[in-house]
Each structure stands twice: as C-alpha cells, then as structure tokens.
C-alpha positions in Angstrom: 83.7 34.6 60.9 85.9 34.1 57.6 84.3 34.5 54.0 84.0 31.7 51.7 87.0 32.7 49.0 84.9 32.9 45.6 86.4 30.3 42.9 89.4 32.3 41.1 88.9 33.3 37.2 90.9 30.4 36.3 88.7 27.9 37.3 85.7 29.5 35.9 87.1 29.1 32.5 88.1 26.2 32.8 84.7 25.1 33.8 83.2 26.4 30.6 85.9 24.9 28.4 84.9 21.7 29.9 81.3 21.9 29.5 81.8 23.4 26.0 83.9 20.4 24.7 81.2 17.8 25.8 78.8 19.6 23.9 80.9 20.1 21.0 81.5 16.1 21.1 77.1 15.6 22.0 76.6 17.5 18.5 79.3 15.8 16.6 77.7 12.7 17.3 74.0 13.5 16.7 75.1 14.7 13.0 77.2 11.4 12.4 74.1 9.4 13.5 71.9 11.9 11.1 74.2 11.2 8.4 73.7 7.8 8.0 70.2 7.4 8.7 67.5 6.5 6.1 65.5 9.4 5.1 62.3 8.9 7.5 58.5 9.7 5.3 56.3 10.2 8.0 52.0 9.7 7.4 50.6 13.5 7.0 47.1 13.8 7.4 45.3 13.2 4.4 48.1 11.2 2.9 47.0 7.8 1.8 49.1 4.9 3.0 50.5 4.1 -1.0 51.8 8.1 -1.1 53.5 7.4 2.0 54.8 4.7 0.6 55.6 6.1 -2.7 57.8 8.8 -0.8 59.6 6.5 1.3 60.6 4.3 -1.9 62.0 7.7 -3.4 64.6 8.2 -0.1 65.6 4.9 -0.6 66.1 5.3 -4.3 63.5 2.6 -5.5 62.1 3.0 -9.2 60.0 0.7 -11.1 62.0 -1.0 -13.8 62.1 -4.5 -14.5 64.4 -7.4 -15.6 63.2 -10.8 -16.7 65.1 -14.1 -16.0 64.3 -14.5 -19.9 63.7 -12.4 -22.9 60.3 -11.5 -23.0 57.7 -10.1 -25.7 53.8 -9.7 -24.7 51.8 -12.9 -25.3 48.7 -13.1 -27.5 45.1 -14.3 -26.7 45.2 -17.9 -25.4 48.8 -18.3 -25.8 49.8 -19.6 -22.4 49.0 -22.3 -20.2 49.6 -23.8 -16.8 51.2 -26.8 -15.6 50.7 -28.6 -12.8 53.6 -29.4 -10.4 53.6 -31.2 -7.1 49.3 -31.0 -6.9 49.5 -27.1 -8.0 49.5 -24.4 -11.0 53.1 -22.8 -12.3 52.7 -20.2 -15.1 53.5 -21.1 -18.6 57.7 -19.9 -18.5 57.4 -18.0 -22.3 54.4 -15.3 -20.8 55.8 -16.0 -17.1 59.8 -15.8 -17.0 59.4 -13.6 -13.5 61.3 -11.2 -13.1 63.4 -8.6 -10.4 63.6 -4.8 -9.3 67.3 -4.3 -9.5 66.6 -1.6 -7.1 65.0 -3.5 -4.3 68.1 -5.7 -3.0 68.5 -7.2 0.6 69.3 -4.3 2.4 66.1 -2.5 1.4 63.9 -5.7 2.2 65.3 -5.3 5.6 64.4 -1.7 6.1 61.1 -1.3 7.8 60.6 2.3 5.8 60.5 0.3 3.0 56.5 -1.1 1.5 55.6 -3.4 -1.1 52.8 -0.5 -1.3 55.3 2.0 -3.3 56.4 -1.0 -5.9 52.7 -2.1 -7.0 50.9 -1.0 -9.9 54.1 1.5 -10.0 54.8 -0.3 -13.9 51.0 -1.1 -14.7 48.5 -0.7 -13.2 45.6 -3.3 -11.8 43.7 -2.6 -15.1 46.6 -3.4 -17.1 47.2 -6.6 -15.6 43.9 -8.0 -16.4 45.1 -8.7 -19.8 46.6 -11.8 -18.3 43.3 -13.4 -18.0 43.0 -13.3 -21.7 46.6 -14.7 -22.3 46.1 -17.6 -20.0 43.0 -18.3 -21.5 40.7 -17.7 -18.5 37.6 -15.5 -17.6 37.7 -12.6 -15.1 35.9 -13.4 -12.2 32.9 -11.2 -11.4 32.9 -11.5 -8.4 36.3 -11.7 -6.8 37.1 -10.4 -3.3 36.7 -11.7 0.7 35.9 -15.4 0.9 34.7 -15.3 -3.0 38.0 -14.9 -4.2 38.8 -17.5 -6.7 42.1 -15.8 -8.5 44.7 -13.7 -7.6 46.8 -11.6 -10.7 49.9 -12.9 -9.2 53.6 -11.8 -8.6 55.4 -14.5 -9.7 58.5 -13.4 -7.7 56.6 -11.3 -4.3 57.3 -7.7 -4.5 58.5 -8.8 -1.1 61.3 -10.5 -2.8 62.1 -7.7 -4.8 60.0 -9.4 -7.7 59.0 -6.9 -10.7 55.4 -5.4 -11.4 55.8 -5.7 -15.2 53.9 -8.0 -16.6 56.3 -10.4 -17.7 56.1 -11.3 -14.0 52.1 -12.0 -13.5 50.4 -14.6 -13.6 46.4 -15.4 -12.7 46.3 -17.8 -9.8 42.7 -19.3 -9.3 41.1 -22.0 -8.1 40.7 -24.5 -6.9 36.8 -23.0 -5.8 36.0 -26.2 -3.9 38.2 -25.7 -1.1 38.2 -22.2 1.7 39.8 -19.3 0.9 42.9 -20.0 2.7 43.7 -23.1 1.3 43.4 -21.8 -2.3 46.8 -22.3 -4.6 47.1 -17.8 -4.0 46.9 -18.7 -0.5 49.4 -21.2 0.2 51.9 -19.7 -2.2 51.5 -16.8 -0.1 53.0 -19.0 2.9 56.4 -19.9 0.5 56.4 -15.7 -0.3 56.6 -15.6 3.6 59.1 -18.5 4.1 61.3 -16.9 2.0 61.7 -13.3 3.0 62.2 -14.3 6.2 64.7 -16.5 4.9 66.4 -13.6 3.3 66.1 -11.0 6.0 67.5 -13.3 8.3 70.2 -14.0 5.9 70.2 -17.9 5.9 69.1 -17.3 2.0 70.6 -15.1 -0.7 68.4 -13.2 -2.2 68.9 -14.1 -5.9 68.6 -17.8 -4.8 65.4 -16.9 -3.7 63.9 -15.1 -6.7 65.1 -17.2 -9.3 64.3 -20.6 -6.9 60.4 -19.1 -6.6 60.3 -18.1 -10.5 61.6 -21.5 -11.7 59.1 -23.5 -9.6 58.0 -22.2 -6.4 56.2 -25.7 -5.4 59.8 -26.7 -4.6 59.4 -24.8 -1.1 56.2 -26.2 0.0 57.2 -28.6 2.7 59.5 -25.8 4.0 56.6 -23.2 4.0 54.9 -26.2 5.7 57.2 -26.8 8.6 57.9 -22.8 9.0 54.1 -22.1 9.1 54.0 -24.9 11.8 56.5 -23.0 14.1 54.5 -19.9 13.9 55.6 -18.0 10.1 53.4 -15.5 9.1 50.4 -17.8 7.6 
C-alpha cells in the first residue's frame, strides 16, 4: 500500500500567502468603510433622549447659531401683530424674519443620527421664548397641553428644515379654540413642515427654497400639504 505524499513546503506557503492577502484586503476595506462613516451616539442607560441627541449633533458638527433672512433687534411689548393669509395667521415679518442653522444643510436632514431634539432650546430655552407672548400681544395660556392646546411657540422655519431656535424665528401660533386639536392653525402647519422635508430629503426641493418659501408665507403650501397628506405624508 503506497503513502499519501504530504503537500511539499512550497505549496504550504503559498497557501498562507494566499490566505494572508485576502485578509490584508478584508481589513483594508473595513477601515475605508470606518473612515467615512458618521460618528454613531448610541442611548446609554440613564441617558435621556435630548443628551443623546445633543452628542450626535456634536459628531456631525451642529452648533446653535442663527441667521435671519432680515436684520433683526428684539421687539417690545405689543409690538407685533399677525396677519391673516389664505384663512390663517403669519407672524408679523419685523419680530418674525425666520431664520436658518447654517450648520444644519441637506446632507444632515438626511442623516437618521441626526434629531431636531439636539437643536431645540439649544439658543433659548422654552422660558425664554415665552417672551413672545408679550410681543404679539397675547396671554399665555394656562392651561396648554393634550387636546387643551390652544398655542404653539412656533418655529417659523421647522428645526426640521434646518430653521433657527433664536428667537427672531418664533412665533405664538394659537387658536382657533373652536375647532379639535388637529385642525388647529399649529396643526396643519405642521402638515406643510412635513410636506417639505420630504420634499428636500427626497431632493425634488432645494433646501433654501424651502426655508425662505415657508418664512415668507408658509400658507402658500397648503394645497400641496393637502394633496401629500392625502397619499399618506406624515399627518
């Protein structure tokens, strides 16, 4: 009975030359892919959602500055008013130009580690922005939450959008308190918001269009927030 020859010294290198390249080429990959990723914030325990948020806004180089579509100094008491377009209220344009985060551009919108969480209250805070009510004339709600909501201290152009939390871009919202919570004027300008960052992340809608479009009169996109909510938009 012959013996089976054992493979030569040759081959047996060559074998591990083989297998070495392939994983030389496996790890080259996997750091090319790390390279470019975006930093990923993961939930820690004990975390809350806006600190997650906050850290994931930091990787992607988000801060909190602002830049109104006109110069801007802070109103006084009962120095602004709404108008009325198309059946609903847009703010008065000399407390409400709007505004942008230079930092939040189209790119970010379409990154899911991205969260309107890390951007509000990040310039002023909640508090801050009550002082609105007193510029527009209007009385804080006491009660204001669940199906008793009456006002919202609005971003003119949706953090969404990449709109600014200064306060040259809120506005109170309210009314009209006849009607349900959902078809409130907050409410439905809540569908346009929707309308058009899907617009923009789909990119049938530049992103500036859409912020200064929605600061100059966002009413103009209510038949379009109509027809998109009727084919299943987020409303």
């Amino acid at each position: 009975m012959s013996r089976r020859k054992s493979a030569s010294p040759s081959v047996l290198i060559l074998v591990l030359l083989i297998a070495l390249f392939f994983a030389v080429q496996h790890k080259s990959r996997n750091m090319r892919h790390n390279a470019i990723a975006v930093p990923s914030v993961s939930h820690a325990p004990g975390q809350s959602r806006r600190e997650s948020a906050l850290l994931a806004n930091e990787a992607l180089g988000i801060n909190c500055n602002s830049r109104y579509f006109a110069q801007w100094q802070q109103p006084g008491e009962h120095a602004c008013s709404t108008q009325m377009r198309n059946g609903y209220p847009v703010p008065d344009p000399r407390c409400t130009p709007g505004g942008i985060n230079m930092t939040v551009t189209a790119d970010v919108l379409r990154n899911p580690a991205w969260k309107t969480a890390g951007t509000r209250n990040c310039e002023e805070s909640e508090a801050e922005k009550h002082a609105t009510y007193k510029w527009y004339g209007l009385q804080k709600p006491r009660v204001n939450s669940g199906q008793n909501q009456v006002c919202e201290l609005d971003h003119l152009v949706p953090l969404e959008l990449g709109g600014a939390d200064g306060l040259g871009n809120i506005w109170p919202q309210c009314g009209p308190d006849t009607v349900t919570l959902n078809d409130r004027y907050f409410k439905i300008k809540d569908h346009v918001e929707n309308y058009l960052a899907d617009e923009v992340k789909a990119g049938r809608m530049p992103l500036d269009a859409a912020q200064q479009g929605i600061a100059s009169d966002w009413t103009q996109y209510l038949a379009d927030a109509e027809y998109y909510c009727a084919r299943g938009g987020r409303c």
